[in-house]
Structures are given as C-alpha cells and as structure tokens.
ZANU-157936 format. One record per residue (C-alpha): y, z, x; residue in one letter. Coordinates in nm, 3 decimals. Example, Ala and Ser with C-alpha at 12.3 -4.5 7.8 and 13.67 -1.06 7.14 Angstrom:
<recs>
(rec (-0.450 0.780 1.230) "a")
(rec (-0.106 0.714 1.367) "s")
</recs>
This chain:
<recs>
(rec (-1.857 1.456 0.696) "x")
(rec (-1.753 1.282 0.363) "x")
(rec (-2.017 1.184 0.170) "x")
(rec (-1.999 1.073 -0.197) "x")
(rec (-2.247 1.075 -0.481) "x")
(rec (-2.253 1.050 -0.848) "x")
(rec (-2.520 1.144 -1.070) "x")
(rec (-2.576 1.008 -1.460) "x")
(rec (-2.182 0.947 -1.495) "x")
(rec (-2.084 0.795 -1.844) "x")
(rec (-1.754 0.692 -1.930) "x")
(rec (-1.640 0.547 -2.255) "x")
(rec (-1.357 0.434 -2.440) "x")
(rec (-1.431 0.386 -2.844) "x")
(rec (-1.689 0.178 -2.874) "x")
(rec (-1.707 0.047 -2.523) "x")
(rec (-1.935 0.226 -2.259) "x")
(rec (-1.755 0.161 -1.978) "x")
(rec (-2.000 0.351 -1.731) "x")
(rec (-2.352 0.399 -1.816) "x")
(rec (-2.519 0.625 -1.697) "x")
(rec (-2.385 0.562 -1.281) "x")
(rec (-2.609 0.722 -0.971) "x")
(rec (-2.527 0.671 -0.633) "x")
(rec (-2.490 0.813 -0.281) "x")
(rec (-2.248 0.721 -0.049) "x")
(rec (-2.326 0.833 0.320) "x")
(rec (-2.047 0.932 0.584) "x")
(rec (-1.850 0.641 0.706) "x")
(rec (-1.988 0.421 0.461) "x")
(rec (-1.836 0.101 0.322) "x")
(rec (-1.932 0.029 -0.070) "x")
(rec (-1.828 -0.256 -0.229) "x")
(rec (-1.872 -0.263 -0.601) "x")
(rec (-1.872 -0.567 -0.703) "x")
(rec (-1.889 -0.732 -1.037) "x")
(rec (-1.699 -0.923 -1.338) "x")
(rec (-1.375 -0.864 -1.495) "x")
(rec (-1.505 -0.599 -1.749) "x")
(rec (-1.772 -0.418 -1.606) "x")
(rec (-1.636 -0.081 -1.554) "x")
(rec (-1.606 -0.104 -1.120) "x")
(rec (-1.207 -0.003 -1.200) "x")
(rec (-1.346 0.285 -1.402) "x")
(rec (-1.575 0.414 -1.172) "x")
(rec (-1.321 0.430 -0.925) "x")
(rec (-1.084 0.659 -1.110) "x")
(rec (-1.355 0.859 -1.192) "x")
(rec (-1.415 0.953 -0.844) "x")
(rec (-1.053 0.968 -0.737) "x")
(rec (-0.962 1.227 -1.044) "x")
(rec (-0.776 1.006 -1.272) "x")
(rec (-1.055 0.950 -1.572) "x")
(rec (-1.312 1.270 -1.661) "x")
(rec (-1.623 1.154 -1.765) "x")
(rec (-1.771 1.223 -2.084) "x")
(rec (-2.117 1.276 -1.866) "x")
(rec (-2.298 1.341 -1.530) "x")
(rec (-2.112 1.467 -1.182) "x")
(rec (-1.903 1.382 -0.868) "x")
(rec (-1.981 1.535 -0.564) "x")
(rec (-1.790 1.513 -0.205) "x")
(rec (-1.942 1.636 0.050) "x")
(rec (-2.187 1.852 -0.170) "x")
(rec (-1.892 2.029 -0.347) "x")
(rec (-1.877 1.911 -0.738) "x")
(rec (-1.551 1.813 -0.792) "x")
(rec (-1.576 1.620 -1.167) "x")
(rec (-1.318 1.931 -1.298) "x")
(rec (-1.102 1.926 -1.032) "x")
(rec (-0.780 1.747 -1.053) "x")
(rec (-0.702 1.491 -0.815) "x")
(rec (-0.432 1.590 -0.552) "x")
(rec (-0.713 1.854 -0.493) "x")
(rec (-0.998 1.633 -0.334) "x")
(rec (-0.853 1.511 -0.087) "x")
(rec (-0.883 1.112 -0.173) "x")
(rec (-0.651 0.832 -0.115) "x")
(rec (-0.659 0.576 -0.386) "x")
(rec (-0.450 0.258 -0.277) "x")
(rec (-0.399 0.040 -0.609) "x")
(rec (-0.396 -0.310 -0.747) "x")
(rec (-0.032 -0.321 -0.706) "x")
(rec (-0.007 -0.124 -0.419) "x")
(rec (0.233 0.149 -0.647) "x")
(rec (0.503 0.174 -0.384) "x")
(rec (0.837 0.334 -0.546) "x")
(rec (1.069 0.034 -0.500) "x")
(rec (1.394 0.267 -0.427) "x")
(rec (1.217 0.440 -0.130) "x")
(rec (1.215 0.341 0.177) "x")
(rec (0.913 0.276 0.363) "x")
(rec (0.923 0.607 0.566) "x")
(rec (0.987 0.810 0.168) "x")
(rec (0.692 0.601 0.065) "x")
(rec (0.503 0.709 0.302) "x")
(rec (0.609 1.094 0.324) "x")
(rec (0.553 1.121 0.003) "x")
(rec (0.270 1.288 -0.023) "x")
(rec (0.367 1.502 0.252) "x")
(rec (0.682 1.617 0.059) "x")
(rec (0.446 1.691 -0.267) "x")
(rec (0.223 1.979 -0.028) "x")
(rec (0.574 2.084 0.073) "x")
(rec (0.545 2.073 0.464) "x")
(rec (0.821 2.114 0.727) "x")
(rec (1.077 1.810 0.774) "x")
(rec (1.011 1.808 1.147) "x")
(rec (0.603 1.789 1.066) "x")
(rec (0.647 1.533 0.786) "x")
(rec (0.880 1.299 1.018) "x")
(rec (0.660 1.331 1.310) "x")
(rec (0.322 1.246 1.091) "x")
(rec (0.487 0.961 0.938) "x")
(rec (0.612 0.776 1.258) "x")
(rec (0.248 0.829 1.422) "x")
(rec (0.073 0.675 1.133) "x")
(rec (0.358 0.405 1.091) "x")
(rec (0.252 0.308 1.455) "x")
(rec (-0.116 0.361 1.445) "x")
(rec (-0.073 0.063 1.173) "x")
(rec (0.257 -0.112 1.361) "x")
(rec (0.509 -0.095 1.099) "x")
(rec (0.746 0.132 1.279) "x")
(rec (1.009 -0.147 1.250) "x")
(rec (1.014 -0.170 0.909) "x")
(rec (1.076 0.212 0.806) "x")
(rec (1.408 0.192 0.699) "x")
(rec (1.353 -0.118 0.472) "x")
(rec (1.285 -0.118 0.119) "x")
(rec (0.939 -0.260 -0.051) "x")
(rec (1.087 -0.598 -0.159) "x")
(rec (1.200 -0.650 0.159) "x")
(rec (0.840 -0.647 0.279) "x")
(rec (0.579 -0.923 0.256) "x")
(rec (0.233 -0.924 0.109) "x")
(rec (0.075 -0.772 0.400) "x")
(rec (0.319 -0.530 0.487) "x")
(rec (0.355 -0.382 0.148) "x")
(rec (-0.051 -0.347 0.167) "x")
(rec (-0.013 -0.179 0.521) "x")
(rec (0.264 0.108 0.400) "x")
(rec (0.005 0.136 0.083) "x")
(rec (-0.253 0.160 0.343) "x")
(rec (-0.031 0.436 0.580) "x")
(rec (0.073 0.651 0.290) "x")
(rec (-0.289 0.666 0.193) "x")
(rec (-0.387 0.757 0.554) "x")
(rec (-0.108 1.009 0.580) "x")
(rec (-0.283 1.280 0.357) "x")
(rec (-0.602 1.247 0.641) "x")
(rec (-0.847 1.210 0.344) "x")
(rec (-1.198 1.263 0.303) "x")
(rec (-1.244 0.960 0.115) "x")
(rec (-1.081 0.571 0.049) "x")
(rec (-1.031 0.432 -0.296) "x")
(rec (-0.912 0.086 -0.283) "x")
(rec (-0.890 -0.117 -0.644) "x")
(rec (-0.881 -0.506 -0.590) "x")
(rec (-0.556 -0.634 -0.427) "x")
(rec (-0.335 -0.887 -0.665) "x")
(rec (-0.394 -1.245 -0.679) "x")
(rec (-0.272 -1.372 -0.348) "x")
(rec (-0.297 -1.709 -0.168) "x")
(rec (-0.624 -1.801 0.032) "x")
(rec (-0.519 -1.692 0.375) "x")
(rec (-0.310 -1.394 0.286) "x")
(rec (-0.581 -1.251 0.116) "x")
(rec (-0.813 -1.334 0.460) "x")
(rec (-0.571 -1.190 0.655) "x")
(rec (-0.551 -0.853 0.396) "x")
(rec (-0.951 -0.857 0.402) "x")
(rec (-0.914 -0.852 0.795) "x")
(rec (-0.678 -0.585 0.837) "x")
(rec (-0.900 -0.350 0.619) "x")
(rec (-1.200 -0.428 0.774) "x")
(rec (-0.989 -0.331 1.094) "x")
(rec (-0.820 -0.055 0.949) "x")
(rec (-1.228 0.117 0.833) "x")
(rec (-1.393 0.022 1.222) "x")
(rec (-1.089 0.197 1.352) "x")
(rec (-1.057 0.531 1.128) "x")
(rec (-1.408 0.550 0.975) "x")
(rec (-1.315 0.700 0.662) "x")
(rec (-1.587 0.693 0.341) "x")
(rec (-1.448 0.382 0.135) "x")
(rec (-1.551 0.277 -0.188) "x")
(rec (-1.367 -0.075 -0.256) "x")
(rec (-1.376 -0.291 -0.613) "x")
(rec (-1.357 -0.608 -0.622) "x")
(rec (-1.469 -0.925 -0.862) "x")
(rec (-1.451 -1.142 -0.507) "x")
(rec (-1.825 -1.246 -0.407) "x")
(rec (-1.720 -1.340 -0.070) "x")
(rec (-1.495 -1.055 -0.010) "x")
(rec (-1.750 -0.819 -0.083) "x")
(rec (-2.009 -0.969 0.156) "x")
(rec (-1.767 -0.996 0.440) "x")
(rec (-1.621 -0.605 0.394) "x")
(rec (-1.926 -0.409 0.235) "x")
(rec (-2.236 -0.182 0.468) "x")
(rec (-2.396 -0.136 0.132) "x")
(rec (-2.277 -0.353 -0.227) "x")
(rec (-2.348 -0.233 -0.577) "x")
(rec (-2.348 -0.463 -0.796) "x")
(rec (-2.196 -0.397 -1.144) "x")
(rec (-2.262 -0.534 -1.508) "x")
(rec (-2.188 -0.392 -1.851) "x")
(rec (-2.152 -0.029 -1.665) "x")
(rec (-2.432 -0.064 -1.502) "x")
(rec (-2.547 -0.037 -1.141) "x")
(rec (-2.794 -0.319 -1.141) "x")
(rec (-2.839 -0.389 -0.745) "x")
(rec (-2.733 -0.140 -0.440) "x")
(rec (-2.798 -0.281 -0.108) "x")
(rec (-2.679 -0.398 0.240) "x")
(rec (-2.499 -0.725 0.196) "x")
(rec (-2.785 -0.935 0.316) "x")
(rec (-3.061 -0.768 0.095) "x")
(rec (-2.869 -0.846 -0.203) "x")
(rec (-2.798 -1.160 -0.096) "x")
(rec (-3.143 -1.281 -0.016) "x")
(rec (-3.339 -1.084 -0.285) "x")
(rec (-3.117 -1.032 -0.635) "x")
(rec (-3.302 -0.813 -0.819) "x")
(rec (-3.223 -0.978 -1.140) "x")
(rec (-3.086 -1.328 -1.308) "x")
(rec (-2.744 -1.173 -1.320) "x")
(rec (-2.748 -1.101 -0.947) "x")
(rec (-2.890 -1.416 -0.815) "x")
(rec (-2.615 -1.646 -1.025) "x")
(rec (-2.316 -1.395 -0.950) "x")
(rec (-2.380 -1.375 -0.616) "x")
(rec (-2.340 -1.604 -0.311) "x")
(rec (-2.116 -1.970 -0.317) "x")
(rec (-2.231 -2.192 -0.416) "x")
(rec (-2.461 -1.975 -0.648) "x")
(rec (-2.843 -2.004 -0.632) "x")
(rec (-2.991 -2.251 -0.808) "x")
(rec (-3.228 -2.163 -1.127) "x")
(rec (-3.477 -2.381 -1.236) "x")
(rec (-3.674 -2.320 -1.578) "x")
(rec (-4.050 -2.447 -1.438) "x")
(rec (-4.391 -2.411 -1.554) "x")
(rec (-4.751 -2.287 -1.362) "x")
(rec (-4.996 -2.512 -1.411) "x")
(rec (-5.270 -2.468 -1.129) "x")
(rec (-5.449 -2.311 -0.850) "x")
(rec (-5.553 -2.411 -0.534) "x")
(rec (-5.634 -2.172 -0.249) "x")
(rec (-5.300 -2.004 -0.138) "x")
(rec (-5.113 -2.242 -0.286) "x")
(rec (-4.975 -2.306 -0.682) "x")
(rec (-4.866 -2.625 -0.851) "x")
(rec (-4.529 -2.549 -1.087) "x")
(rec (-4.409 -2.849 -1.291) "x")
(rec (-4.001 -2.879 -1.365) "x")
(rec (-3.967 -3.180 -1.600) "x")
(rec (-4.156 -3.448 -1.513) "x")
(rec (-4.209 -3.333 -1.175) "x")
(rec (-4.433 -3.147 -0.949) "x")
(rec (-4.369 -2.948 -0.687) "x")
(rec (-4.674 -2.715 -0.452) "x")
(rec (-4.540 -2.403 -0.346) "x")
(rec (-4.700 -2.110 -0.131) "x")
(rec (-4.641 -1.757 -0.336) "x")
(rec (-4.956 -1.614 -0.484) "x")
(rec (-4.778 -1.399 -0.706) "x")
(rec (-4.716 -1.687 -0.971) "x")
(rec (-5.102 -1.706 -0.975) "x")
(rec (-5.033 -1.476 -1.250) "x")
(rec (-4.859 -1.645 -1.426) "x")
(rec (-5.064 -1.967 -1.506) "x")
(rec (-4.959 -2.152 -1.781) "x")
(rec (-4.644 -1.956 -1.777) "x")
(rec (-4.346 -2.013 -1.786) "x")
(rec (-4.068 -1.880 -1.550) "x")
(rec (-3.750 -1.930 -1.383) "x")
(rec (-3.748 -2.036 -1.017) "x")
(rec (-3.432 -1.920 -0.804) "x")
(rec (-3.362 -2.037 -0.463) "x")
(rec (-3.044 -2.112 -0.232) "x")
(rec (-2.911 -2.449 -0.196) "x")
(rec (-2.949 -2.371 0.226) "x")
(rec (-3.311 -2.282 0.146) "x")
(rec (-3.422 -2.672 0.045) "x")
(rec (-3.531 -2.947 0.284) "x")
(rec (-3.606 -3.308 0.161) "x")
(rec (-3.896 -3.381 0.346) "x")
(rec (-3.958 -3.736 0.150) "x")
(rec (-3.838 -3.946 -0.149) "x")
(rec (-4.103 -3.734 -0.345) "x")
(rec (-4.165 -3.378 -0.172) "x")
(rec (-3.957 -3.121 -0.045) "x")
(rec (-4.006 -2.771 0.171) "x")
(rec (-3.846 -2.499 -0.079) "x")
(rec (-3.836 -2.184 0.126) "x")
(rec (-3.796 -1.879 0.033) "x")
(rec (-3.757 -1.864 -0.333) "x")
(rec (-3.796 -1.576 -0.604) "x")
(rec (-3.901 -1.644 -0.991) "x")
(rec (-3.878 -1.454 -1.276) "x")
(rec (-4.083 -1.463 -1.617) "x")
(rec (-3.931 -1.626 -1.902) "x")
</recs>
C-alpha cells in the first residue's frame, strides 16, 4: 500500500506563498495530475512530498507514517525531473545503478537489478551508450528505469521539457503504459490541459497555491467548480457569457445576453431574477436549432 496525503501544507518563499494551505489524499495506485499555470506552486508541492523543500506548515504522510522531517533518500520516492537529470558521463547502466551504488549493495545484485529493469522497459541495447547518444524518449525511459530501480513507494514526475507534438504523445503513452503496468502511487505536474485529462484517475487543479478543484478527469471537466476552472480547462475552453435573468415561466427562465434572448431549463437562476451572472457552457454542448433559437445543454452560471 502507498498512499499519500497532505494536510494544511504552506510553503513560501519571501513574499510569495507558494503553497497555501494544501490537503489532499492520494489512494494506492492512484494517478494525480496537478495541473495548473506556470506559477502556481504544482513544482513546489512536488518537492515537498519528495523531500527536497520543508514546509514552513502542515504534514506529509506515506502510507500513514509522517515523513515532513525525514530526508529524502529515506522515503522511498522516485522523483523523475524536468530535465530528466541523467549524469551525462555515465553510461546508461551507471545511470541507472546509481541509486543502487548510493545504499551500497553487492555488484552482482546491482548488475542483475539493472539489466531486469533495463528490459522490463526495453532499453537493454542501449546500456553501454552515453545520454546524448539517446533520443527524447529514451533518455525519459533510463529516467524512468533509474527511478523504478529503487522499487519505490511512490512516483514524482515534474513536467517533461518542451518537446515536439508527437514526441510528447508518444512520452504521454509510454507513462500511461509504464503506471497500468507497475501500479505505483504517481503524482505528475503539468501546465498541459490535455495531458492531464488523458494521464490523470483524479486532477487537482492548482492556482495561486491553491487546490481549487480535485476530481476524476471527467467531473472536472464537466462541472469546474469555479471561473478559473471552467476557462483553464478543456480545448477549446468553455465559453462564458455575461447574461442577465429577466423572467419566470413554469420550469423554465428567460436570460437576456445583449440584445438577445435565450429560454433555458435550470430553476436555480430563478434566484437570481434581475441578476446578473455569467453563463458557462462547452462549445460541443450548443445546437442551432434555427436562425433565432438554439438547444444550450448542459450549462453552469455563476453570480456576478
């Protein structure tokens, strides 16, 4: 079992709160995306949990054990970075022992674990070569077998570097292959809408430190909680309209946008007569039924 949680964790640097105030829980064999602009602390939160930044408040837990003192090479997580980090005069096989070497095991053990993970992830044919002899992908899969070589509880994985369109779907692929396959608890950043949709179980949405959505992929998708989530999320992003209630009738209420008028079925805005709010809705969700109506279905407002 590897679960993760965090309760009330703060992290920040001057006059920047990085994280504010953070609490989550991250079941077994859970993939969480956390997702969210350049900025909002997801990078942060990451190293918090792997060991590399303290925070100034709140806890880290792995499987129940509270770990926020311990140091990092003693929980038993595998952070894969930006840049992958390889040591550019190691081989591939010394990148990948390397952690091995650190806990000081037996040459025989250390050779043998290395060559089962380098062919559990098929690189054995490039062991002997050197990281800039190695493409994209195949510097991402040694990152991805040194990680796995430590058997860790847990996954860190910060954003991969810019990359061209169908490397990076070929990267997002492998990993997605790579959790079905081992199962480990992985928490991934990323600032990539669509990547996080396609790799995520559950997505937390980040802004200004905060947690402001955690859900499956869909949820999120089809119910932002906020503004921020329903214009961040999804491509092209939904739509918001500034509109106005201006009457009743039965089930349904008349909103005006402009100088038009549209009849929509959601009793909630009966509250909000002679209001004004902000109507959101998906570009998919719209169907022109004539010159002058259209079928808007489902939809969610919010009070300006």
């Amino acid at each position: 079992m590897s679960k993760v949680a965090l309760q009330g964790v703060t992290k920040s640097f001057g006059s920047i709160k990085a994280v504010d105030d953070v609490t989550l829980e991250l079941d077994d064999r859970e993939f969480l995306v956390v997702l969210g602009p350049s900025g909002c602390g997801k990078t942060t939160l990451l190293r918090i949990v792997a060991g590399l930044v303290k925070p100034e408040r709140g806890r880290v837990y792995i499987d129940g054990v509270d770990v926020t003192d311990t140091e990092p090479y003693d929980r038993n997580v595998a952070m894969v970075f930006q840049n992958y980090a390889l040591y550019p005069h190691m081989s591939v096989f010394d990148n990948i022992a390397f952690p091995l070497k650190m806990k000081k095991l037996n040459k025989h053990r250390i050779e043998q674990r290395v060559k089962d993970v380098a062919q559990l992830l098929q690189i054995s044919e490039l062991l002997t070569r050197k990281p800039y002899e190695l493409s994209g992908g195949q510097q991402q899969r040694v990152a991805l077998a040194r990680a796995l070589v430590r058997n860790p509880k847990v996954f860190l994985f910060d954003e991969p570097p810019p990359l061209d369109a169908k490397l990076r779907v070929q990267m997002r692929e492998e990993i997605k292959k790579f959790h079905l396959r081992f199962g480990i608890t992985t928490i991934y950043v990323t600032h990539d809408q669509t990547e996080a949709m396609a790799l995520g179980s559950k997505i937390a949405v980040m802004n200004h430190g905060k947690i402001v959505q955690l859900g499956s992929p869909l949820e999120v998708y089809k119910n932002p909680k906020n503004v921020f989530v329903a214009s961040f999320l999804g491509s092209p992003p939904m739509n918001l309209v500034e509109a106005r209630v201006v009457a009743l009738s039965g089930t349904r209420v008349k909103i005006s946008i402009g100088s038009q008028s549209l009849q929509l079925e959601q009793t909630a805005l009966a509250n909000f007569l002679q209001k004004e709010v902000l109507l959101g809705f998906r570009p998919s969700e719209v169907t022109l039924m004539t010159s002058k109506t259209a079928f808007l279905r489902p939809f969610l407002f919010w009070s300006l």
